[in-house]
N, CA, C and O atoms as a CHARMM CRD file, in Angstrom:
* protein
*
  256
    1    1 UNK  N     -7.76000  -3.75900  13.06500 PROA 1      0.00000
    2    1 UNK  CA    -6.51000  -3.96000  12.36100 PROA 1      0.00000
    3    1 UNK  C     -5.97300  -5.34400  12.69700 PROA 1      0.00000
    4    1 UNK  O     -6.01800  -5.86900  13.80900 PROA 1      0.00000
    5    2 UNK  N     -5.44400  -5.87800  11.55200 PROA 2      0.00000
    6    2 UNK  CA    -5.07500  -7.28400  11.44400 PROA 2      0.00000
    7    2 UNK  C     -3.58900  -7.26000  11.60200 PROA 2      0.00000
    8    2 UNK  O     -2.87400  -6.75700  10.73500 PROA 2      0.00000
    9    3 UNK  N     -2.87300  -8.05800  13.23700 PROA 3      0.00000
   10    3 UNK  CA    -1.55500  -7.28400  13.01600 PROA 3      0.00000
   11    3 UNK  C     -0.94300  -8.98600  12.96200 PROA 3      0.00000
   12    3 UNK  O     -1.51800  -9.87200  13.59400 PROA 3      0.00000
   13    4 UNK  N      0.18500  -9.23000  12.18400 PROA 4      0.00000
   14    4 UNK  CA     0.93400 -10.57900  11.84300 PROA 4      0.00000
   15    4 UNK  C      2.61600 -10.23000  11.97400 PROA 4      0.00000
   16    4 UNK  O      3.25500  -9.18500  11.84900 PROA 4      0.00000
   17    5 UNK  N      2.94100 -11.44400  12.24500 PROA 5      0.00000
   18    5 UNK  CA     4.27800 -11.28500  11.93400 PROA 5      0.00000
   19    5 UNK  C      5.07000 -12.21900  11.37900 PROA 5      0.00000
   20    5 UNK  O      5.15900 -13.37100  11.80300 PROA 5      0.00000
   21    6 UNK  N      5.68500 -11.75900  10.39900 PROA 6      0.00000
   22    6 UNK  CA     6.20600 -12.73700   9.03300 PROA 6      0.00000
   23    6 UNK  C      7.48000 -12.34100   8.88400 PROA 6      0.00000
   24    6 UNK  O      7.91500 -11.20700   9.08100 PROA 6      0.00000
   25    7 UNK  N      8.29500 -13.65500   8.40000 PROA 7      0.00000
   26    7 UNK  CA     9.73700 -13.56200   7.98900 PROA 7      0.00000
   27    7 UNK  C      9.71000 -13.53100   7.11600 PROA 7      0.00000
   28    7 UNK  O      8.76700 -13.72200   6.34900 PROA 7      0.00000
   29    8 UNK  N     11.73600 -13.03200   6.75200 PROA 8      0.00000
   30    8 UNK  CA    11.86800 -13.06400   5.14800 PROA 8      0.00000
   31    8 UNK  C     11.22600 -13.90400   4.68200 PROA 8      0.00000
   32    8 UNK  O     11.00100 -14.81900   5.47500 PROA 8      0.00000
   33    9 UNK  N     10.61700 -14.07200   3.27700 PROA 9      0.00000
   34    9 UNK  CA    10.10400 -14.93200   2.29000 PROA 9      0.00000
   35    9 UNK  C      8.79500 -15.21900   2.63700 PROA 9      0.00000
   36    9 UNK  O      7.99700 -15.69700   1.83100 PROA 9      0.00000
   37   10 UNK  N      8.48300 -14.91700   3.97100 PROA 10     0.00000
   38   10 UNK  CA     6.79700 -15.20300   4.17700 PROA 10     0.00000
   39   10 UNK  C      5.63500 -14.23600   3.33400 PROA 10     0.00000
   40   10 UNK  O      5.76000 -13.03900   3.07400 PROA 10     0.00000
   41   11 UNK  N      4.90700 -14.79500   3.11800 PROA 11     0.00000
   42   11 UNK  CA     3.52900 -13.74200   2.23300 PROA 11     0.00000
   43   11 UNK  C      2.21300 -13.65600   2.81200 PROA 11     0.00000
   44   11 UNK  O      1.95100 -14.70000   3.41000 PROA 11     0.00000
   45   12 UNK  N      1.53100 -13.03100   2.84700 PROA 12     0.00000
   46   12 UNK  CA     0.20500 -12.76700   3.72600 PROA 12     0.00000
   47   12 UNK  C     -1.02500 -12.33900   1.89200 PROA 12     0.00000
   48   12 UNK  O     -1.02300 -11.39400   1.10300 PROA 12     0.00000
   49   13 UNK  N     -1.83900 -13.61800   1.98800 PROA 13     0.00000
   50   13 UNK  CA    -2.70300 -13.27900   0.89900 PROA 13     0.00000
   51   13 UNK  C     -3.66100 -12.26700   0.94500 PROA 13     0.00000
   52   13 UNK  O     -4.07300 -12.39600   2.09800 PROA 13     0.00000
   53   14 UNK  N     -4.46900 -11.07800   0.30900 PROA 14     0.00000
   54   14 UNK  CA    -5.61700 -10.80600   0.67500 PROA 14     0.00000
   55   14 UNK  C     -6.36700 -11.10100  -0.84600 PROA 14     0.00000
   56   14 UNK  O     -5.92100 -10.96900  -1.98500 PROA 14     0.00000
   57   15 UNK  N     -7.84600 -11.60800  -0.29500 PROA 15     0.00000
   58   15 UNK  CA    -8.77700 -12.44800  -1.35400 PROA 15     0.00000
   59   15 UNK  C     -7.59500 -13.56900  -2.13700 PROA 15     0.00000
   60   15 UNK  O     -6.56600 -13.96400  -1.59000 PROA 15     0.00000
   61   16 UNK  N     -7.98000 -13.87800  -3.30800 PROA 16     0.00000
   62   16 UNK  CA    -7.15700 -14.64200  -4.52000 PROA 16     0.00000
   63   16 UNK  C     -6.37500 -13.78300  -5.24100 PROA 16     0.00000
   64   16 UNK  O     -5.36700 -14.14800  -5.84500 PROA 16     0.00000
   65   17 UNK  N     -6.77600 -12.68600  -5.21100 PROA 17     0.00000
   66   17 UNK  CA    -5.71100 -12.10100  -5.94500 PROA 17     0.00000
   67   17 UNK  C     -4.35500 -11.41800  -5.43000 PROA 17     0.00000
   68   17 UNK  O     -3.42500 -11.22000  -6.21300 PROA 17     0.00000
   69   18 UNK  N     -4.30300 -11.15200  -4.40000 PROA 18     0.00000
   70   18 UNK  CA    -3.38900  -9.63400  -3.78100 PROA 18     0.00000
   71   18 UNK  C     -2.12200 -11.28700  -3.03300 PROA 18     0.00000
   72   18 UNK  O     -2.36500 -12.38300  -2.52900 PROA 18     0.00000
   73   19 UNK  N     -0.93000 -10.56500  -3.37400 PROA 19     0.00000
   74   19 UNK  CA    -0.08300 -11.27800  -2.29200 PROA 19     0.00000
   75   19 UNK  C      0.95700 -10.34100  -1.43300 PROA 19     0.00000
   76   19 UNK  O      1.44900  -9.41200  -2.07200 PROA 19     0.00000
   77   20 UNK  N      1.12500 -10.40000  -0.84100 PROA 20     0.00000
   78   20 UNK  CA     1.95700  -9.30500   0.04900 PROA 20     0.00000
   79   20 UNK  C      3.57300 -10.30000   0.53600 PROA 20     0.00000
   80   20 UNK  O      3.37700 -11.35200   1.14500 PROA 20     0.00000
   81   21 UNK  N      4.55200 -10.02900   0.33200 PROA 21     0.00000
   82   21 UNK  CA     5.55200 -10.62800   0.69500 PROA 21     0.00000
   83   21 UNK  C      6.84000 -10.00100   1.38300 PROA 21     0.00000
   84   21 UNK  O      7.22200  -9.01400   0.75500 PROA 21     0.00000
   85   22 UNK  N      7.59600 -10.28600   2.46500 PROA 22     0.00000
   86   22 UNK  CA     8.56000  -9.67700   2.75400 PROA 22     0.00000
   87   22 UNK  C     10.00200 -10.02200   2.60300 PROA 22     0.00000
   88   22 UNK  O     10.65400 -10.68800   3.40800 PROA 22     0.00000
   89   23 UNK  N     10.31300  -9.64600   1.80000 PROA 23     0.00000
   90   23 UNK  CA    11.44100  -9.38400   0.98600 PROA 23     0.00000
   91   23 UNK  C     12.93200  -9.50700   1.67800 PROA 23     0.00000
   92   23 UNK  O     13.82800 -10.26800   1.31100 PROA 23     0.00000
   93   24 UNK  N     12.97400  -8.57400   2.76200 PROA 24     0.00000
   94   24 UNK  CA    14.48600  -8.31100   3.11400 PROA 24     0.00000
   95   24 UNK  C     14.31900  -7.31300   4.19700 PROA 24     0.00000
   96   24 UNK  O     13.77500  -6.23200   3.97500 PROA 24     0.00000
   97   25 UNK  N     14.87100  -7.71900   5.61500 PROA 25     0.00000
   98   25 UNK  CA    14.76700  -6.98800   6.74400 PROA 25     0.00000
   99   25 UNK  C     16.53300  -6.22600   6.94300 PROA 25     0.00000
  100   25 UNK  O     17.50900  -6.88900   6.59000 PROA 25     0.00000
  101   26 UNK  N     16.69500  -4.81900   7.53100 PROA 26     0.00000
  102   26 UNK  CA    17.70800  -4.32400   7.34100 PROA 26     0.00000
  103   26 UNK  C     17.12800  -3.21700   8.23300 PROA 26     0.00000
  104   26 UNK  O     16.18300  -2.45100   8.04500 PROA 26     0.00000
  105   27 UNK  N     18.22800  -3.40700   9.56000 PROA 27     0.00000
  106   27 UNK  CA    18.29000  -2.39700  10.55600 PROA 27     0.00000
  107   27 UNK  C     16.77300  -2.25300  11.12400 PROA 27     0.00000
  108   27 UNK  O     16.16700  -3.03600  11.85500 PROA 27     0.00000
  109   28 UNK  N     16.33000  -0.98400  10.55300 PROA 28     0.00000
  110   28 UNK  CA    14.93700  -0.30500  10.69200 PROA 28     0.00000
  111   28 UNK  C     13.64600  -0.38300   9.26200 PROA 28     0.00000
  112   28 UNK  O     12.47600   0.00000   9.24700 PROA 28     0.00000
  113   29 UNK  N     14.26300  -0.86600   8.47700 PROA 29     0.00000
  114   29 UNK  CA    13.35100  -0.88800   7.12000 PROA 29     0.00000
  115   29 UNK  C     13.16700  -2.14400   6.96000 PROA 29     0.00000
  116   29 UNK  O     13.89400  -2.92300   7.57800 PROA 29     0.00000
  117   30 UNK  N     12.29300  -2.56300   6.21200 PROA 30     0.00000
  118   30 UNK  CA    11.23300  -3.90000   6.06500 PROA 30     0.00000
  119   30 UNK  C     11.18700  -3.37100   4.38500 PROA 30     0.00000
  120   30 UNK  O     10.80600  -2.20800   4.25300 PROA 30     0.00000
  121   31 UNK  N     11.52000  -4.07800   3.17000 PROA 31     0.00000
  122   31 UNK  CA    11.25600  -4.39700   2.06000 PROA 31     0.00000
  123   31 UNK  C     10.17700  -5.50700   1.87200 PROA 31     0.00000
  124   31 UNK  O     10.26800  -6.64000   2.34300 PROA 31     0.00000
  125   32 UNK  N      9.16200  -5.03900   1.13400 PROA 32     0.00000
  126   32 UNK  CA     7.91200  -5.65200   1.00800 PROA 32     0.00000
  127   32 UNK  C      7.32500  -5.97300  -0.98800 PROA 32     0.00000
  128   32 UNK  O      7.53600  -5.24900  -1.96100 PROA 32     0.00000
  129   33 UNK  N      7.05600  -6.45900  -0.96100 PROA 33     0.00000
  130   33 UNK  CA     6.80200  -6.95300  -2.36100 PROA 33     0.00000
  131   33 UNK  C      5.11200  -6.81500  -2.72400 PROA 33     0.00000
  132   33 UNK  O      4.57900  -7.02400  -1.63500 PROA 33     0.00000
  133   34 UNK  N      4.30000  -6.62700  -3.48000 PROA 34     0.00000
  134   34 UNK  CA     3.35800  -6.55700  -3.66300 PROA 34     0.00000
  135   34 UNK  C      2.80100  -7.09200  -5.02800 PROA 34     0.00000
  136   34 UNK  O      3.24100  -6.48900  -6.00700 PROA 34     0.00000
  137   35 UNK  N      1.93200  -8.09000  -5.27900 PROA 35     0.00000
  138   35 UNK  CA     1.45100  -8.90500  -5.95500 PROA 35     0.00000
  139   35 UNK  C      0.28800  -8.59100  -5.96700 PROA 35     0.00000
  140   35 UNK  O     -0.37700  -8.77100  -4.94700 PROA 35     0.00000
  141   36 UNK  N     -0.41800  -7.91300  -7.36400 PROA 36     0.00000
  142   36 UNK  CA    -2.21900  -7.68400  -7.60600 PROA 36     0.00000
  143   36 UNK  C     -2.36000  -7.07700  -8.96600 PROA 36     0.00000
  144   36 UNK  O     -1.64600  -6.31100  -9.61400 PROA 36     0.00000
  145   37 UNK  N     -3.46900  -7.64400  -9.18300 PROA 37     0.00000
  146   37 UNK  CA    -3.85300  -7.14200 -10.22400 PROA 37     0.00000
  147   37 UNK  C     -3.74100  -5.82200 -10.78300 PROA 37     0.00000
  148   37 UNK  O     -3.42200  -4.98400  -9.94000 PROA 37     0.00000
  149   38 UNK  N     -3.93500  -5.30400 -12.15200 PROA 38     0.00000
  150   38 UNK  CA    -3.55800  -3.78400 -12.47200 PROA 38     0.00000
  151   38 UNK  C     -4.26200  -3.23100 -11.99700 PROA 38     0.00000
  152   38 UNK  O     -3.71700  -2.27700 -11.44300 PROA 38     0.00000
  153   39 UNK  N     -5.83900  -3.25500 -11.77500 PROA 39     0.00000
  154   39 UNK  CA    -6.98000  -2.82600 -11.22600 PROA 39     0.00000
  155   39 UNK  C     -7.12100  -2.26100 -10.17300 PROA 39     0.00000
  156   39 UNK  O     -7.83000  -1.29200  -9.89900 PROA 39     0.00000
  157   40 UNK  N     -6.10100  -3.15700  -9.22700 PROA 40     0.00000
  158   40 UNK  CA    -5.72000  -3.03300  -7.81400 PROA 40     0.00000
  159   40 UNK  C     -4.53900  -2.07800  -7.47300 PROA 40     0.00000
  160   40 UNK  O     -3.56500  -2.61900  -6.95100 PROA 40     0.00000
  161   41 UNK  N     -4.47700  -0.58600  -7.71700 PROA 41     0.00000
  162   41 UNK  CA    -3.24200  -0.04300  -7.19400 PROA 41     0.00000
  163   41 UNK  C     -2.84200   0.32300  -6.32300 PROA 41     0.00000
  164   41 UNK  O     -3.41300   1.12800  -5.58700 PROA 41     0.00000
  165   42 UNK  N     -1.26200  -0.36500  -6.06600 PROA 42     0.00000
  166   42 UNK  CA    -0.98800   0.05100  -4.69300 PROA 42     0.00000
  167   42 UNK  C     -0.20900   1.15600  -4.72300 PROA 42     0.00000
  168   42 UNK  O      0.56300   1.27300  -5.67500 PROA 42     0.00000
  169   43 UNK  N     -0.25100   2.21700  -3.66400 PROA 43     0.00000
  170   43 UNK  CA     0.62900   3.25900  -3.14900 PROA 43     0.00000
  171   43 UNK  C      1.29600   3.37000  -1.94300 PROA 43     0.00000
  172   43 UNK  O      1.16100   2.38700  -1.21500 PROA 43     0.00000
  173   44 UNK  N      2.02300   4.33500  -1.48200 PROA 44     0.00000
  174   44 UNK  CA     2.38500   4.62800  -0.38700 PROA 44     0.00000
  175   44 UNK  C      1.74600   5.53100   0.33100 PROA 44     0.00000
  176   44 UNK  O      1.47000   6.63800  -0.13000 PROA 44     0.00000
  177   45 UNK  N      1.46600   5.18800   1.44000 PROA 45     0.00000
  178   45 UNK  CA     0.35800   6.16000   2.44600 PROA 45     0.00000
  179   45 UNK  C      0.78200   7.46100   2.25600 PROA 45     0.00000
  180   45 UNK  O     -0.20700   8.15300   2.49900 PROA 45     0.00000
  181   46 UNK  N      1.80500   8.25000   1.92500 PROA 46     0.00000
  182   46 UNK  CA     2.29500   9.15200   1.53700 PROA 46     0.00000
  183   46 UNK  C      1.97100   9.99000   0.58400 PROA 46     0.00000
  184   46 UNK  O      1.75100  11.20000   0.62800 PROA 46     0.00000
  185   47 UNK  N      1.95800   8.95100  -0.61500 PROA 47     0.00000
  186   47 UNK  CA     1.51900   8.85500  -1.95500 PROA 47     0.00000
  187   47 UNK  C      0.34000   9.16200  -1.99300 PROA 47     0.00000
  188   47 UNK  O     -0.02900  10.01500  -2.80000 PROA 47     0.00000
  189   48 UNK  N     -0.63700   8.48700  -1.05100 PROA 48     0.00000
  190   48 UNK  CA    -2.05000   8.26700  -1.72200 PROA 48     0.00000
  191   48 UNK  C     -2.55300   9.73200  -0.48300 PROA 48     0.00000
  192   48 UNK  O     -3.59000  10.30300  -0.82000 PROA 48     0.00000
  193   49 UNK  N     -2.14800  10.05100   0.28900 PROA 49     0.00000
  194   49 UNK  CA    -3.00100  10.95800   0.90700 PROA 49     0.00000
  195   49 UNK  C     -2.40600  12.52100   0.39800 PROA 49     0.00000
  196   49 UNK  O     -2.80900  13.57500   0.89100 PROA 49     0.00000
  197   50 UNK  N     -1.50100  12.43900  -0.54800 PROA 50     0.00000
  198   50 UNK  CA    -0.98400  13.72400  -1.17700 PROA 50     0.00000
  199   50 UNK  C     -1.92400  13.33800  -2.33600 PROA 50     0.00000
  200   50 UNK  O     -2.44000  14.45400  -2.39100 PROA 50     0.00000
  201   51 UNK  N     -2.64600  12.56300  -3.43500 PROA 51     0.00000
  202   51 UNK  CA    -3.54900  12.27000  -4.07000 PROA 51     0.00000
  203   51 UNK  C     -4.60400  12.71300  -3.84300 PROA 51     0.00000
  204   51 UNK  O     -5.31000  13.37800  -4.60000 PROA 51     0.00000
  205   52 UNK  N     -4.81900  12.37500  -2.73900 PROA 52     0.00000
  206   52 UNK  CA    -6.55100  12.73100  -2.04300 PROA 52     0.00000
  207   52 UNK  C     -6.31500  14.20800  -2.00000 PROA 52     0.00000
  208   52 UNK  O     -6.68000  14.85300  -2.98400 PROA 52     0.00000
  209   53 UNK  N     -5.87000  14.70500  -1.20500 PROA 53     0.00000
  210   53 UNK  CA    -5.51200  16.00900  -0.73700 PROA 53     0.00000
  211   53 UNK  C     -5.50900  16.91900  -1.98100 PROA 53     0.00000
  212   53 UNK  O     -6.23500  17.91400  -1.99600 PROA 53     0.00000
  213   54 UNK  N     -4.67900  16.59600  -3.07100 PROA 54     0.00000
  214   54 UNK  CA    -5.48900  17.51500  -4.07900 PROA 54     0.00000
  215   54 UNK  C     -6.46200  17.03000  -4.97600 PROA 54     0.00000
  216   54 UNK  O     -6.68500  17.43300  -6.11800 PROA 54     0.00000
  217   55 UNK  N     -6.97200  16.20200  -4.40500 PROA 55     0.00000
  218   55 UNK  CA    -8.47200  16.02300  -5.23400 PROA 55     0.00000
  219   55 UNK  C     -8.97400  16.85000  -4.69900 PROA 55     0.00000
  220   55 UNK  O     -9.37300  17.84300  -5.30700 PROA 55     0.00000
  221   56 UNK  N     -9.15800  16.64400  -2.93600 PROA 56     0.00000
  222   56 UNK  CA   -10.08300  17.97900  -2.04400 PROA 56     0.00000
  223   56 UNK  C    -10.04500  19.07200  -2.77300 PROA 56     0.00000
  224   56 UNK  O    -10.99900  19.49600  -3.42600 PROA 56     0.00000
  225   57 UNK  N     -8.85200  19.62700  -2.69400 PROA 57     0.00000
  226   57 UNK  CA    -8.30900  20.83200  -3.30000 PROA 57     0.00000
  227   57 UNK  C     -9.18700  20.99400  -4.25300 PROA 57     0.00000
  228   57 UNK  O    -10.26900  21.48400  -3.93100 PROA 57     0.00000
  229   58 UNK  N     -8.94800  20.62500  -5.66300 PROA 58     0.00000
  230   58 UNK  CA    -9.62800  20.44000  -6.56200 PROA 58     0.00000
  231   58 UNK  C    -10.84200  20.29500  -6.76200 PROA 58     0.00000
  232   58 UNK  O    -11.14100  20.56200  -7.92600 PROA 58     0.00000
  233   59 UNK  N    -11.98700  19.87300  -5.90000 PROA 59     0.00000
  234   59 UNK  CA   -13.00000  20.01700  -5.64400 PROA 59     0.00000
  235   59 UNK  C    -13.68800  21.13400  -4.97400 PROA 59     0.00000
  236   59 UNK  O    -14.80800  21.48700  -5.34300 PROA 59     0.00000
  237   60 UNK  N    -12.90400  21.84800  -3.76000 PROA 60     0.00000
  238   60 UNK  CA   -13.31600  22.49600  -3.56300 PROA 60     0.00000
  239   60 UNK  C    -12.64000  23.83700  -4.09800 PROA 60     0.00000
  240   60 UNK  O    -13.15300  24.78600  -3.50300 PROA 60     0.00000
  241   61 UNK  N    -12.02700  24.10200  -4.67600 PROA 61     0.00000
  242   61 UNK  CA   -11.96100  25.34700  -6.01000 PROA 61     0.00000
  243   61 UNK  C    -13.36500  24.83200  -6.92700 PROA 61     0.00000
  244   61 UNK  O    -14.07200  25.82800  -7.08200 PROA 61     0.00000
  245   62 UNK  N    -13.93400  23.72400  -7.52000 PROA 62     0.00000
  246   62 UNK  CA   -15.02300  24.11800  -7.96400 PROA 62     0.00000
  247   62 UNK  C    -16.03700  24.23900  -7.04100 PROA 62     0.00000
  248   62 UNK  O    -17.00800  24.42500  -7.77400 PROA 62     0.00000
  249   63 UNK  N    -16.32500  24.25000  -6.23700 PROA 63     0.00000
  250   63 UNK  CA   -17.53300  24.58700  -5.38400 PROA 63     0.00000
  251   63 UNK  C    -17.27100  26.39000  -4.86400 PROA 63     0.00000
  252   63 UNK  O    -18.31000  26.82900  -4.37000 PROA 63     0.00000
  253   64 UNK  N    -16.23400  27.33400  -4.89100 PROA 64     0.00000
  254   64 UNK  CA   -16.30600  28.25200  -4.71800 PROA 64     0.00000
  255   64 UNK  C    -16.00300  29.14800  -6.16100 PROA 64     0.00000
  256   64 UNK  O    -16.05000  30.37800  -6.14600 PROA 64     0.00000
C-alpha cells in the first residue's frame, strides 16, 4: 500500500487517466474528488463489497 499525504487542492495521478484530488478537510472527514474515465468506475468500499456480495449470492443460488 502506497500511503501519501496531500493538502487541500493537491491530486495524486494513477496512469494518464485517473486523478484523485482533495477537496476540503473538516474535523474527521476528507472530501475527495475523482477524475476517470466512464470505463473506470469508482465506488465506495461499502458500495462495491455489498455488489460483490450479491453477485456471490447470486452465483451460488445457481450452483445449488
Amino acid at each position: 500500500m502506497l500511503i501519501l499525504t496531500r493538502r487541500v487542492g493537491e491530486s495524486v495521478r494513477i496512469g494518464n487517466d485517473i486523478k484523485i484530488s482533495v477537496l476540503n478537510v473538516r474535523k474527521n472527514q476528507v472530501r475527495i474528488g475523482f477524475e476517470a474515465p466512464g470505463d473506470h468506475p469508482v465506488y465506495r468500499e461499502e458500495i462495491w463489497e455489498k455488489k460483490h456480495q450479491d453477485a456471490d449470492d447470486t452465483e451460488m443460488d445457481a450452483v445449488t
